[in-house]
PDB file with one MODEL, atoms N, CA, C and O in Angstrom:
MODEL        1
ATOM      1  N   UNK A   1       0.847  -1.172   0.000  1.00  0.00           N
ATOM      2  CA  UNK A   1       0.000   0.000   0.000  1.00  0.00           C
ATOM      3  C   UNK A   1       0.897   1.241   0.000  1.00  0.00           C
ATOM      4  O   UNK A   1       1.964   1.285   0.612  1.00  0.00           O
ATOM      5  N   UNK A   2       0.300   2.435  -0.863  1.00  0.00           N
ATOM      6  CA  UNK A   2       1.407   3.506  -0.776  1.00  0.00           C
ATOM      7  C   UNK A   2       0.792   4.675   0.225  1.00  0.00           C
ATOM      8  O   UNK A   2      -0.329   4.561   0.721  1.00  0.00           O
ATOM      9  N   UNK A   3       1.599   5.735   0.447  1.00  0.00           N
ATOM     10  CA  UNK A   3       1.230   6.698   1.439  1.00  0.00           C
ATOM     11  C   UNK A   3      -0.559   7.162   1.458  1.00  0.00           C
ATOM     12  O   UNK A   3      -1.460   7.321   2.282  1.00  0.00           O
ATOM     13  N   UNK A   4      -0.321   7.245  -0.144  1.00  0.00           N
ATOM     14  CA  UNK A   4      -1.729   8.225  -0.302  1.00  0.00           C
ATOM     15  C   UNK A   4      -2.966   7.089  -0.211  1.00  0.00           C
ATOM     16  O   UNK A   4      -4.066   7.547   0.098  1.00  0.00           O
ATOM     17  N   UNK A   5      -2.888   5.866  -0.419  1.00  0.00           N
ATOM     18  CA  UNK A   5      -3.400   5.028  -0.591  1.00  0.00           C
ATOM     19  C   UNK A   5      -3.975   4.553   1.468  1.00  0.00           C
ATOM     20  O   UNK A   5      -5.030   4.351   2.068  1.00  0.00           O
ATOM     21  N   UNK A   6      -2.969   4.579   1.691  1.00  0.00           N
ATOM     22  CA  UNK A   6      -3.105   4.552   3.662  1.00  0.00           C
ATOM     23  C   UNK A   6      -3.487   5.580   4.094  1.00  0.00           C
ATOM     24  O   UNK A   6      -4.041   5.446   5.186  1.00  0.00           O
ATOM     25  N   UNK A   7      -3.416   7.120   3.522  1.00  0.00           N
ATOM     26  CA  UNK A   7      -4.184   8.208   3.863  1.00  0.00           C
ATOM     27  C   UNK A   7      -5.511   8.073   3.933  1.00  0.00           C
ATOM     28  O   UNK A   7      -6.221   8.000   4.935  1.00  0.00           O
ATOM     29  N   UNK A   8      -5.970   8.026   2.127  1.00  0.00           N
ATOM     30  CA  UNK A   8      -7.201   7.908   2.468  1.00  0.00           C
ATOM     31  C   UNK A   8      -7.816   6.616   3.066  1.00  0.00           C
ATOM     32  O   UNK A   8      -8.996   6.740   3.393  1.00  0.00           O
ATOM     33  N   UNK A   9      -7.267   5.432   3.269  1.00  0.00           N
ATOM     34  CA  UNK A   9      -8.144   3.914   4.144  1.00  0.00           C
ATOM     35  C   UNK A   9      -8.236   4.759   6.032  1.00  0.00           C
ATOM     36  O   UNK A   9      -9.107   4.510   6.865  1.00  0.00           O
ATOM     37  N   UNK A  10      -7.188   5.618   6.184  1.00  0.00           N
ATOM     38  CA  UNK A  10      -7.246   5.684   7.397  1.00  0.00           C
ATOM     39  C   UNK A  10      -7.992   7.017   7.822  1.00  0.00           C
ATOM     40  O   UNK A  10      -8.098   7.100   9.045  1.00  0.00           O
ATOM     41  N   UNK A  11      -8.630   8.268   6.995  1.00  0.00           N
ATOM     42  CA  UNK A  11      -9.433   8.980   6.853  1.00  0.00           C
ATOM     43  C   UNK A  11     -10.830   8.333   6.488  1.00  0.00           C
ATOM     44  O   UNK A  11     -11.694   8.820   7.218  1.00  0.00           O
ATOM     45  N   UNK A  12     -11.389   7.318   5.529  1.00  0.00           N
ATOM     46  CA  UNK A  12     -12.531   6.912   5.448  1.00  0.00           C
ATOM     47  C   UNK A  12     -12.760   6.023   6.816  1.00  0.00           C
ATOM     48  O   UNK A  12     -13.699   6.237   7.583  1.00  0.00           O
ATOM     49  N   UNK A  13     -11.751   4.971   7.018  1.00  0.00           N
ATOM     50  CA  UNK A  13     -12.171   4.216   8.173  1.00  0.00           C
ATOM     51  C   UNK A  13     -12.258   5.399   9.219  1.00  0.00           C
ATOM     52  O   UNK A  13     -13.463   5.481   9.457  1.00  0.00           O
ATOM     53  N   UNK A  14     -11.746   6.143   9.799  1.00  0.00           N
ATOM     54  CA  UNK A  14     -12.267   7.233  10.668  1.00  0.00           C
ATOM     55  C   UNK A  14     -13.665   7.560  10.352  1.00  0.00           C
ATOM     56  O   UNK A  14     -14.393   7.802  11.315  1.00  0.00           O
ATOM     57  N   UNK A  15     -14.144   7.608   9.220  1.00  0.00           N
ATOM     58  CA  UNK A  15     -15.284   8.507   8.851  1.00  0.00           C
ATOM     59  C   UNK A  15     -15.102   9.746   9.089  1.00  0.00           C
ATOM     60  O   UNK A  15     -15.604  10.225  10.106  1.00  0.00           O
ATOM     61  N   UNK A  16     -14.578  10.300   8.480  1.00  0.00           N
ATOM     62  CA  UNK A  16     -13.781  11.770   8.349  1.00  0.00           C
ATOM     63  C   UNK A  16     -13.768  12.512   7.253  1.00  0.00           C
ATOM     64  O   UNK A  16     -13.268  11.925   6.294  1.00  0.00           O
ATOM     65  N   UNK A  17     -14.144  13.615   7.040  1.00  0.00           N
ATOM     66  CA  UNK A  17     -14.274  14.674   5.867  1.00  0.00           C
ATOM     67  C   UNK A  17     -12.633  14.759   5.548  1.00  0.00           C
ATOM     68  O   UNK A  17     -11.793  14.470   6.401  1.00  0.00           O
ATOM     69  N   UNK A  18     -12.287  15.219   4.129  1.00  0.00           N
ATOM     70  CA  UNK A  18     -11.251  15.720   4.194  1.00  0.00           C
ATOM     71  C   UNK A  18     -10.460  16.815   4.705  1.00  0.00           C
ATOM     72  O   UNK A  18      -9.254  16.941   4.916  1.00  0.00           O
ATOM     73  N   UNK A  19     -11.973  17.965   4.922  1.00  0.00           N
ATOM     74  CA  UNK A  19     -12.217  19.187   5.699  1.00  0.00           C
ATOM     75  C   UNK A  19     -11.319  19.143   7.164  1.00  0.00           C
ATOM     76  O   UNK A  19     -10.413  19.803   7.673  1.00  0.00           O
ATOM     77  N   UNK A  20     -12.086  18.037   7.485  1.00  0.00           N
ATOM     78  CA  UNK A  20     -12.015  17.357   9.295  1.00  0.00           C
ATOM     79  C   UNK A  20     -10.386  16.907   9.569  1.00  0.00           C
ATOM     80  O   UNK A  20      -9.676  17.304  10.492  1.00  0.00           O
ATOM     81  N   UNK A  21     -10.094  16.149   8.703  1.00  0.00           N
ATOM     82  CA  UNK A  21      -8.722  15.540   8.395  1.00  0.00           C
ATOM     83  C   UNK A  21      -7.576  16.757   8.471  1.00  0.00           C
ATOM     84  O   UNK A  21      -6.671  16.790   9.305  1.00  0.00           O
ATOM     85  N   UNK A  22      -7.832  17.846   7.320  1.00  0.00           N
ATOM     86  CA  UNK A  22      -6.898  19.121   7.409  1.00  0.00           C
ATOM     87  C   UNK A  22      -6.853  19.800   8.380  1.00  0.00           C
ATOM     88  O   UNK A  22      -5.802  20.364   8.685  1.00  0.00           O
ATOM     89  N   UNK A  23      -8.049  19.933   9.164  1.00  0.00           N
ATOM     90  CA  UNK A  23      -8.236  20.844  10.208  1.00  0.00           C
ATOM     91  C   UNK A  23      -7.449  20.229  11.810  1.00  0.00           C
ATOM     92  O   UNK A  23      -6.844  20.806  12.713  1.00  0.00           O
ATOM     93  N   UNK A  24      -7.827  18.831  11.568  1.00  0.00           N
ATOM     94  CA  UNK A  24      -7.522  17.905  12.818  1.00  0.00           C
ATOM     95  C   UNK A  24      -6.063  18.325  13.164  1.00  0.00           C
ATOM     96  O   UNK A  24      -5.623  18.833  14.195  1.00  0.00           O
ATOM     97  N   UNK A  25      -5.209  17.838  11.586  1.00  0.00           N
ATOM     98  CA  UNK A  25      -3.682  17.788  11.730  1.00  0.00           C
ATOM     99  C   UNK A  25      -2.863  19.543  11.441  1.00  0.00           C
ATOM    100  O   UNK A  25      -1.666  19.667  11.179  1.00  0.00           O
ATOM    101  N   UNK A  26      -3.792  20.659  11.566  1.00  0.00           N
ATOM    102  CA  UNK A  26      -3.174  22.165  10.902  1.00  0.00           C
ATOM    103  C   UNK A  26      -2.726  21.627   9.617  1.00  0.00           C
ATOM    104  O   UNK A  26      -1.525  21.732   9.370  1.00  0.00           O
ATOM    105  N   UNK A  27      -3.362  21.162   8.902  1.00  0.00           N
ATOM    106  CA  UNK A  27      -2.922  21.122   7.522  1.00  0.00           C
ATOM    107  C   UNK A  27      -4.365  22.332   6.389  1.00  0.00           C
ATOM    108  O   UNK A  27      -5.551  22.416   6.708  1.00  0.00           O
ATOM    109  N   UNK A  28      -3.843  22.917   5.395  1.00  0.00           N
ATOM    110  CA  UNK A  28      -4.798  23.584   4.453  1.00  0.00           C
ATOM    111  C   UNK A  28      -5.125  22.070   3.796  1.00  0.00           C
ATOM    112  O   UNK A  28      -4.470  21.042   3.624  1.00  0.00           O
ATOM    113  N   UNK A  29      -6.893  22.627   3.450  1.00  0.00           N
ATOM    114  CA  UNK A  29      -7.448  21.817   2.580  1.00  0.00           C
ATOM    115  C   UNK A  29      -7.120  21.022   1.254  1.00  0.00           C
ATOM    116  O   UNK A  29      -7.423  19.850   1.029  1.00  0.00           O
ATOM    117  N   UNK A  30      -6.357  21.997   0.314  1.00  0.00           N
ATOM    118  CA  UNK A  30      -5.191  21.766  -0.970  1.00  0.00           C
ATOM    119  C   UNK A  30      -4.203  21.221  -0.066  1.00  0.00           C
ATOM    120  O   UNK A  30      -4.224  20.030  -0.377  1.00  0.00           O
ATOM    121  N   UNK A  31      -3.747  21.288   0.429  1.00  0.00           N
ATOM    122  CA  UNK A  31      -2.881  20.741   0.362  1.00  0.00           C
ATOM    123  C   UNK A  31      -2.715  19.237   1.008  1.00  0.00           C
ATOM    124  O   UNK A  31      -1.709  18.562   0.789  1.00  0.00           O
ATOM    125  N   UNK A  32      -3.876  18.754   1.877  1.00  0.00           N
ATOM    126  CA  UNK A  32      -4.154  17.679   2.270  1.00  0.00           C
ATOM    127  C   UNK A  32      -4.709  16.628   1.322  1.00  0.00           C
ATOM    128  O   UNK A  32      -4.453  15.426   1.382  1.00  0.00           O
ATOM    129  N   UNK A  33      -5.719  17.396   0.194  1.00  0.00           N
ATOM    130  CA  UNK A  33      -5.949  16.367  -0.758  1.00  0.00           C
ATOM    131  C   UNK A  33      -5.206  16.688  -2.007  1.00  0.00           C
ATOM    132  O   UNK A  33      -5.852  16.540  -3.045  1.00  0.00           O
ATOM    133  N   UNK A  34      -3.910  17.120  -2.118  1.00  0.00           N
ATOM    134  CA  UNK A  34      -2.756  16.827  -2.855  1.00  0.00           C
ATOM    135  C   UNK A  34      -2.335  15.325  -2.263  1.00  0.00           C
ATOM    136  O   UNK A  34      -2.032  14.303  -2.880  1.00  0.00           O
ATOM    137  N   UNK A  35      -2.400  15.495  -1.313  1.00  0.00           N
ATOM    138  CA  UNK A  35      -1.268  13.812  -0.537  1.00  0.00           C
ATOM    139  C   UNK A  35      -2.157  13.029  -0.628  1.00  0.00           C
ATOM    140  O   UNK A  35      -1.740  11.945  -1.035  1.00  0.00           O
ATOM    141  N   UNK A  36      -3.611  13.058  -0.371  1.00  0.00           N
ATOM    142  CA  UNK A  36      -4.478  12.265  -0.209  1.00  0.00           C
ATOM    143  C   UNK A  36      -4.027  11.771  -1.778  1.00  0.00           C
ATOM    144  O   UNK A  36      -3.182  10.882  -1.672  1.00  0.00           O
ATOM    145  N   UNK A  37      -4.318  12.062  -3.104  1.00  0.00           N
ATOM    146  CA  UNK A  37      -4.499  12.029  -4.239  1.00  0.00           C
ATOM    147  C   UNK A  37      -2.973  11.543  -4.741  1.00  0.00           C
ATOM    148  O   UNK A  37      -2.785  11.267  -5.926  1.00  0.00           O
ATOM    149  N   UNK A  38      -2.264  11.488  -4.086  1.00  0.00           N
ATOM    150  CA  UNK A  38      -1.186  11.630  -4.311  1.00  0.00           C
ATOM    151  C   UNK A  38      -0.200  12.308  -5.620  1.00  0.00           C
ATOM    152  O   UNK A  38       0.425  11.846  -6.575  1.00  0.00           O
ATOM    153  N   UNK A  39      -0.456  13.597  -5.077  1.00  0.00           N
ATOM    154  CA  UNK A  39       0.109  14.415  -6.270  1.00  0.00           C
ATOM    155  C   UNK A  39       1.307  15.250  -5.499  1.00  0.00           C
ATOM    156  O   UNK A  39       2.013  15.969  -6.206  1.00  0.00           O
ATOM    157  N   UNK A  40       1.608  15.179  -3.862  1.00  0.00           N
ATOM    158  CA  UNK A  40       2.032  15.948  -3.763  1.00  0.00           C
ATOM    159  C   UNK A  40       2.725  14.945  -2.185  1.00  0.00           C
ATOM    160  O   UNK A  40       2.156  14.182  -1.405  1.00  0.00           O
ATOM    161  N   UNK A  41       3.911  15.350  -2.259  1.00  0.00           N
ATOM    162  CA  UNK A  41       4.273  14.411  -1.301  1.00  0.00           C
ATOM    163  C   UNK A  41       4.506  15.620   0.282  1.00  0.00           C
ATOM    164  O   UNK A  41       5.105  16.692   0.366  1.00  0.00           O
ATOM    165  N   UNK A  42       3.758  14.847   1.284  1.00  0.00           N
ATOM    166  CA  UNK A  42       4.231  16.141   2.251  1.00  0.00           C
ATOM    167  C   UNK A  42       5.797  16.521   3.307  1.00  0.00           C
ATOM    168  O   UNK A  42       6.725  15.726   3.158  1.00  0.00           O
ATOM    169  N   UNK A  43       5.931  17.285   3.952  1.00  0.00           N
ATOM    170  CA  UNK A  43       7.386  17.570   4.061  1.00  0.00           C
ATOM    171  C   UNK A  43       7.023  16.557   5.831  1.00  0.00           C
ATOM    172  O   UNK A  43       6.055  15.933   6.265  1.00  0.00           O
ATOM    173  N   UNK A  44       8.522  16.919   6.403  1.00  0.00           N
ATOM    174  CA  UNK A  44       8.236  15.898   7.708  1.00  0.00           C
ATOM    175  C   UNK A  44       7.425  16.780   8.451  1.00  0.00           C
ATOM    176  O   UNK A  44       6.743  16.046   9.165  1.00  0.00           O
ATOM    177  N   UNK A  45       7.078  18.144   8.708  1.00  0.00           N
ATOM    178  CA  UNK A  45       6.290  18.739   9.833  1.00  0.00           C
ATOM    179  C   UNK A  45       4.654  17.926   9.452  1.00  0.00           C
ATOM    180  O   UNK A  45       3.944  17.344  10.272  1.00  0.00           O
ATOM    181  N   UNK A  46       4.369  18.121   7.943  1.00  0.00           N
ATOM    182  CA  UNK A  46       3.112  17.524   8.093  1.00  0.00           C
ATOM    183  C   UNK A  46       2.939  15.985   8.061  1.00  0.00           C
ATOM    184  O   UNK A  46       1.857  15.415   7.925  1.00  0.00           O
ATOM    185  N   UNK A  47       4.109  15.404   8.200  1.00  0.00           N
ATOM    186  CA  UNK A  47       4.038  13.657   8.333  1.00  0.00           C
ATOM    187  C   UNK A  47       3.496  13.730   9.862  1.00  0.00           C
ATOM    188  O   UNK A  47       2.512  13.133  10.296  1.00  0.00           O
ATOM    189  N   UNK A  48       4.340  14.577  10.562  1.00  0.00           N
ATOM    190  CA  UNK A  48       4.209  14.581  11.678  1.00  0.00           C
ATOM    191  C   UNK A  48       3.121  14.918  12.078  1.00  0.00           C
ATOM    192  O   UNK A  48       2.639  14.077  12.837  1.00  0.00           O
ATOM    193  N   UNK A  49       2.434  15.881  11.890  1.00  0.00           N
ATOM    194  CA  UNK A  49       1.241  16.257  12.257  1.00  0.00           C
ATOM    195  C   UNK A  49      -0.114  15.283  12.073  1.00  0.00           C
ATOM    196  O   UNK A  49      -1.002  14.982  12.870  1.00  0.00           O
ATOM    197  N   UNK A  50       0.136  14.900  10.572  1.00  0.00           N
ATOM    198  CA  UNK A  50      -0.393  13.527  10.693  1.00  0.00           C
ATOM    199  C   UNK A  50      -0.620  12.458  11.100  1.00  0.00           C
ATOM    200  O   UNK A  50      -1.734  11.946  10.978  1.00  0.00           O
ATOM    201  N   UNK A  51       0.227  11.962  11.589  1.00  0.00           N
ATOM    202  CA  UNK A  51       0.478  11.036  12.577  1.00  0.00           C
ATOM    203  C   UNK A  51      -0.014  10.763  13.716  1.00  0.00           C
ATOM    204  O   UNK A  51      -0.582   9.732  14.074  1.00  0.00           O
ATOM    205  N   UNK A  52       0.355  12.317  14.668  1.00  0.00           N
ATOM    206  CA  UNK A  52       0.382  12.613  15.726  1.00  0.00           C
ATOM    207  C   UNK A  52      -1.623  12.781  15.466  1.00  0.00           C
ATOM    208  O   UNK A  52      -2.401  12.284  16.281  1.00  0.00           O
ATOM    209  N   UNK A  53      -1.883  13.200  14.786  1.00  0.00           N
ATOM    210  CA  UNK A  53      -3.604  13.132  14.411  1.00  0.00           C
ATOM    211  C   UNK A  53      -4.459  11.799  14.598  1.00  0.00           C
ATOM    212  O   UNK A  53      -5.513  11.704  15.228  1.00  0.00           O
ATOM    213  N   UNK A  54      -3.897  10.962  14.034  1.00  0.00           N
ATOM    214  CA  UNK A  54      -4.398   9.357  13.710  1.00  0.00           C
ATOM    215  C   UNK A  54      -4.074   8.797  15.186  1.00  0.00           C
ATOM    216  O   UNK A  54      -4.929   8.279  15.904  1.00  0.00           O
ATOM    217  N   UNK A  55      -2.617   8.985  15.568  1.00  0.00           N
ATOM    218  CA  UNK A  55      -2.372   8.077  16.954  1.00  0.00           C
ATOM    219  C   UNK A  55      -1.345   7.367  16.534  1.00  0.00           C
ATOM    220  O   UNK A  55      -1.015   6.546  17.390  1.00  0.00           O
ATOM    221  N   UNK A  56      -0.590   7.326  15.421  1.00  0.00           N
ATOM    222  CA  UNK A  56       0.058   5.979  14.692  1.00  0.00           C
ATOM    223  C   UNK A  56       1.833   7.024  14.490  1.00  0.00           C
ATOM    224  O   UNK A  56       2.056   8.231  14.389  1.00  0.00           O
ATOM    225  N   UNK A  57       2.727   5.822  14.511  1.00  0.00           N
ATOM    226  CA  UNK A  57       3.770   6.389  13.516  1.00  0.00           C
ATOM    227  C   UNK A  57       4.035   7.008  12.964  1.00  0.00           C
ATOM    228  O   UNK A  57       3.052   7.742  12.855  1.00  0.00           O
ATOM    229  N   UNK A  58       4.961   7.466  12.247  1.00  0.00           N
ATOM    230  CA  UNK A  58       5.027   8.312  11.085  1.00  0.00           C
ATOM    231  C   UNK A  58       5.611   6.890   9.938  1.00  0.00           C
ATOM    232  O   UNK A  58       5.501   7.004   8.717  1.00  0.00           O
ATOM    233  N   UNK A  59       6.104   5.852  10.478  1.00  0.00           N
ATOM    234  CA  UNK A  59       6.407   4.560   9.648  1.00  0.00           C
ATOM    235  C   UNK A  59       5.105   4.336   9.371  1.00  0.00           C
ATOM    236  O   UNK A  59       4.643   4.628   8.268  1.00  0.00           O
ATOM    237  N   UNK A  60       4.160   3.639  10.616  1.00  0.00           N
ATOM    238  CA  UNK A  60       2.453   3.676   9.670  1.00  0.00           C
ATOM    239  C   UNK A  60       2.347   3.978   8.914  1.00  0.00           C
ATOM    240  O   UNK A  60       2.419   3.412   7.823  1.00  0.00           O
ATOM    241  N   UNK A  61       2.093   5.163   9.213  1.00  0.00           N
ATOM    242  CA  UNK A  61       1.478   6.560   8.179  1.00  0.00           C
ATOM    243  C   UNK A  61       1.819   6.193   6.814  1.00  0.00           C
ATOM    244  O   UNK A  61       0.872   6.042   6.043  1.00  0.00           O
ATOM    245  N   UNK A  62       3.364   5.971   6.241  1.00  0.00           N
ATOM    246  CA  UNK A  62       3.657   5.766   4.972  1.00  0.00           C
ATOM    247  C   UNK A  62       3.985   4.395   4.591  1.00  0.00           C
ATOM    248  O   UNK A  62       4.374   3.923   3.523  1.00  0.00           O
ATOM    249  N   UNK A  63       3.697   3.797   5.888  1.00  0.00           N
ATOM    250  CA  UNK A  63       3.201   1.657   5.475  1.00  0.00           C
ATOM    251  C   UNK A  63       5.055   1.395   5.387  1.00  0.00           C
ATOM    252  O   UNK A  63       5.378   0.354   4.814  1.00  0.00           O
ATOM    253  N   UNK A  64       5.868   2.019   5.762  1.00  0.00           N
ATOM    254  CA  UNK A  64       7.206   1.540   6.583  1.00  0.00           C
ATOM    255  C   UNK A  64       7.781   0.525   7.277  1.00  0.00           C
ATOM    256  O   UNK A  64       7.661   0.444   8.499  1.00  0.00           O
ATOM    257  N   UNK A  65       8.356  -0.210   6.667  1.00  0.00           N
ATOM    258  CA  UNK A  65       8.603  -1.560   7.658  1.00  0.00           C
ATOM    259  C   UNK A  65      10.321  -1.281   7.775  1.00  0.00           C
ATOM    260  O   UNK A  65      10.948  -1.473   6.733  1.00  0.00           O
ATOM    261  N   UNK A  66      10.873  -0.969   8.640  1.00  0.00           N
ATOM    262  CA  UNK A  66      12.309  -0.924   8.784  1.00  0.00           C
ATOM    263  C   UNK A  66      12.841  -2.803   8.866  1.00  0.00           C
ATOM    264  O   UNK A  66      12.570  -3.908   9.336  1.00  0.00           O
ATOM    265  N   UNK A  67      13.639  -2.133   8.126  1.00  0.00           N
ATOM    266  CA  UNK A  67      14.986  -3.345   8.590  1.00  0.00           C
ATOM    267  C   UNK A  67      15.307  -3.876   9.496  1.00  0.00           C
ATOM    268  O   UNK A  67      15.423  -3.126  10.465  1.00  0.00           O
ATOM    269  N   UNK A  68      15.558  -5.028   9.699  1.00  0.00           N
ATOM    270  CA  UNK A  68      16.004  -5.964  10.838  1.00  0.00           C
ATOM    271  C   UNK A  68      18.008  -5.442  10.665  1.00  0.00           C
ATOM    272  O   UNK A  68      18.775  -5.568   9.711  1.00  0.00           O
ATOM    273  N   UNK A  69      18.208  -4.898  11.995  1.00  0.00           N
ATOM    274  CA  UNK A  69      19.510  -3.975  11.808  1.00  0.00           C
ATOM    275  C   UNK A  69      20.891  -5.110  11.840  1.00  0.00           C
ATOM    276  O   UNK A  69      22.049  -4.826  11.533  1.00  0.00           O
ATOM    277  N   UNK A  70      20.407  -6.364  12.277  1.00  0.00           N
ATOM    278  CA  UNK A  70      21.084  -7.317  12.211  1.00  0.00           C
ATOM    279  C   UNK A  70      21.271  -8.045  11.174  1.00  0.00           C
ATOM    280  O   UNK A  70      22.157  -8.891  11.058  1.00  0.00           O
ATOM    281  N   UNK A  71      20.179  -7.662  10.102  1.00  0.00           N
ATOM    282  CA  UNK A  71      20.375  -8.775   8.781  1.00  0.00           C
ATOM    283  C   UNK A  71      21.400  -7.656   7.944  1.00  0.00           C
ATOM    284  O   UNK A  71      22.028  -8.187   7.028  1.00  0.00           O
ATOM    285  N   UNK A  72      21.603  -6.446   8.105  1.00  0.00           N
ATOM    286  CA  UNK A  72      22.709  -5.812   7.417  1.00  0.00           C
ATOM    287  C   UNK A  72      24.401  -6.446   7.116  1.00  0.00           C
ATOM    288  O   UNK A  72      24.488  -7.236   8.055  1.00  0.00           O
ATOM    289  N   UNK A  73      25.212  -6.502   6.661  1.00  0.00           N
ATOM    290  CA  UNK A  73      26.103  -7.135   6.297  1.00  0.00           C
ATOM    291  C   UNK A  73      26.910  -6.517   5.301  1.00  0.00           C
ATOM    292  O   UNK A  73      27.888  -7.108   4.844  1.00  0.00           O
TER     293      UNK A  73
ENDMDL
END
């Protein structure tokens, strides 16, 4: 799943306007359904804000699975 794709599953499963969504995280309306749509990738303050909105990661947020730091070599 890609960012914009986990945006909007985790805005509809909320049952959430996009309105509601921008407002929740201080994000403008354009510019929330740029990412939603994925046309526009956002910088880290609004990953963050996002995040910190939902309850989740900022790895969540963009479906992130880090590395096992031991399988490096």
């Amino acid at each position: 799943m890609t960012f914009h794709e986990n945006l909007l599953r985790l805005r509809t499963t909320a049952h959430l306007t996009q309105q509601q969504t921008a407002d929740g995280a201080g994000l403008s309306l354009r510019g929330y359904q740029n990412y939603e749509r994925g046309l526009r990738e956002p910088n880290l303050s609004a990953l963050v804000a996002l995040a910190d909105f939902y309850g989740i990661s900022v790895d969540e947020l963009i479906c992130h699975t880090p590395k096992d730091p031991s399988s490096r070599t």
